[in-house]
C-alpha positions as CSV (number, residue, x, y, z in Angstrom):
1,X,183.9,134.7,165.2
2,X,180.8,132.7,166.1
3,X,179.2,136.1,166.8
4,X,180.2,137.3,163.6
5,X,178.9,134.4,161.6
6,X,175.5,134.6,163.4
7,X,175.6,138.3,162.6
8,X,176.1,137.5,159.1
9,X,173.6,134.6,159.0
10,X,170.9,137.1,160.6
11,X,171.7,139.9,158.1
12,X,171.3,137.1,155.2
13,X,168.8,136.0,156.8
14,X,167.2,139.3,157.3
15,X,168.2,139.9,153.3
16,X,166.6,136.6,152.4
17,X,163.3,138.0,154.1
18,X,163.6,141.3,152.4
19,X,164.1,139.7,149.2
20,X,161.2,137.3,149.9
21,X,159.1,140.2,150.7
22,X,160.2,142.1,147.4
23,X,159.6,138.9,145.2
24,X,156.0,138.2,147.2
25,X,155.1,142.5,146.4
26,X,156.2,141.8,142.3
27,X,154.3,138.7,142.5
28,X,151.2,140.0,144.4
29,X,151.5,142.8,142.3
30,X,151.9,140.8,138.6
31,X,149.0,138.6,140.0
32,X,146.7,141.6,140.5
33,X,147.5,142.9,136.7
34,X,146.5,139.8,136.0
35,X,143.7,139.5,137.8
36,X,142.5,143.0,136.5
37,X,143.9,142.0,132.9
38,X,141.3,139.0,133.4
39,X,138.6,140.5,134.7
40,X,138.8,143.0,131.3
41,X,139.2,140.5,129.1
42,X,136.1,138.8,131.0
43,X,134.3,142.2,130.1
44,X,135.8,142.4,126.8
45,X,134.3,138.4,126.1
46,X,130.9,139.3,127.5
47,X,130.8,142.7,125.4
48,X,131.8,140.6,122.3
49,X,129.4,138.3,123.3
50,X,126.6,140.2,123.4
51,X,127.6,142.3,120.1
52,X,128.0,138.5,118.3
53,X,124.3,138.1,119.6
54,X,122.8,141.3,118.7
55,X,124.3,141.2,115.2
56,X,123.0,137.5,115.3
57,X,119.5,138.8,115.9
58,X,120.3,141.3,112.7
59,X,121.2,139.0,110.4
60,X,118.0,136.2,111.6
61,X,116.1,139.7,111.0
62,X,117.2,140.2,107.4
63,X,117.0,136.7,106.6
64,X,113.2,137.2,107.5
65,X,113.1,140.1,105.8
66,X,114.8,138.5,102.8
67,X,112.9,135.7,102.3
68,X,109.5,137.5,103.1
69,X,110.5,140.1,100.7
70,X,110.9,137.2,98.0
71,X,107.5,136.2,99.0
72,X,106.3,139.1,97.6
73,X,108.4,139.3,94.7
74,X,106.9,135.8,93.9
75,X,103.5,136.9,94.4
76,X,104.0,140.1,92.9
77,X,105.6,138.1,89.6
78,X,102.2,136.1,89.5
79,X,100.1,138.9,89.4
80,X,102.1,140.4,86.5
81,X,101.7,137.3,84.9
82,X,98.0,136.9,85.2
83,X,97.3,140.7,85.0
84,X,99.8,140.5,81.6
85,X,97.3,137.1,80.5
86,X,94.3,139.7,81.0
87,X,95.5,142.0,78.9
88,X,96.0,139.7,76.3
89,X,93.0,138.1,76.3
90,X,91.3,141.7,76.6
91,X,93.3,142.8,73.5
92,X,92.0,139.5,71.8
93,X,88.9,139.9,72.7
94,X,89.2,144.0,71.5
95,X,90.7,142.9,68.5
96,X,87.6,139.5,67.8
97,X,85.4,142.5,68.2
98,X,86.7,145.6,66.1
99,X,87.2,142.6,63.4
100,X,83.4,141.6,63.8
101,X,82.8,145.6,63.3
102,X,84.6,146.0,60.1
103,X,83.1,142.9,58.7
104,X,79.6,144.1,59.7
105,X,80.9,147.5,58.3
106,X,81.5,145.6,55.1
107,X,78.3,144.1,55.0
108,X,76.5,147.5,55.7
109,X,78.3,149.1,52.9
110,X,77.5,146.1,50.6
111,X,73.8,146.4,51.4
112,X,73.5,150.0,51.6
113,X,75.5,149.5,47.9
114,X,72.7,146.9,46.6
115,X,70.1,149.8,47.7
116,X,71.6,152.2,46.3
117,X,72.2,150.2,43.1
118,X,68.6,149.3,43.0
119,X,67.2,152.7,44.0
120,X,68.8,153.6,41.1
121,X,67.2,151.3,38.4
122,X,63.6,151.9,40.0
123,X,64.2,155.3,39.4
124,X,65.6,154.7,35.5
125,X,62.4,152.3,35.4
126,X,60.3,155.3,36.6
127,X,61.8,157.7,34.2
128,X,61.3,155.3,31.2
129,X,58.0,154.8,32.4
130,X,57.6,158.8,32.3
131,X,59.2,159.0,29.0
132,X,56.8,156.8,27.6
133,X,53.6,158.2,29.3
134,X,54.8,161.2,27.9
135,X,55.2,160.0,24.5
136,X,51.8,158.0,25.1
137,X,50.4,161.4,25.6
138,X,52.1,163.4,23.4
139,X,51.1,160.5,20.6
140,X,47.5,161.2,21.3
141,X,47.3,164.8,21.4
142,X,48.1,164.6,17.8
């Protein structure tokens, strides 16, 4: 009986060990998933990472781009303006000087008028004249 219960005590014993084995191989094993579940989530983070960083550097980009772009909407938008200003004043000016024109038109015509006008009464002065040289001579040939 003694011999029994040793046998049995080995072959728990023995059991035990096998079970301990078992239990260390699912644990070694679990531990190694997560050791390799670890190590791709380490590769996953440092892929992320570096994606979070590159897209970083994208948007500092467009910022840069943005704001040098409204820059030279600015400086474009003041060049209108002064470019608009020129055109004004140059119509203004156009406009000072086809108005000076007309008036000196005006004052052409006027005089070129009081010419005419007084062409006109030297010559009636010249035909009366005539007429009355003719008459003159007329008078004394008879």
């Amino acid at each position: 009986e003694v011999c029994q219960e040793r046998d049995q005590a080995a072959e728990r014993a023995r059991e035990a060990t096998e079970e301990g084995e078992r239990v260390r191989g699912l644990l070694e094993a679990e531990l190694s998933g997560r050791r390799q579940q670890g190590a791709e989530l380490a590769a996953t983070t440092a892929e992320l990472e570096a994606a979070r960083l590159k897209r970083k550097e994208e948007v500092e980009k467009l910022e840069k781009d943005l704001e040098e772009s409204r820059t030279a909407k600015s400086a474009l938008e003041v060049e209108r303006a002064r470019l608009q200003a020129d055109i004004e004043h140059t119509k203004s000016k156009a406009g000072d000087a086809a108005a000076a024109h007309e008036a000196e038109v005006r004052t052409l015509r006027a005089a070129e008028s009081t010419l005419a006008e007084r062409h006109r009464q030297q010559l009636d002065e010249q035909r009366q004249l005539a007429d009355q040289e003719r008459r003159r001579v007329e008078a004394e040939a008879h």
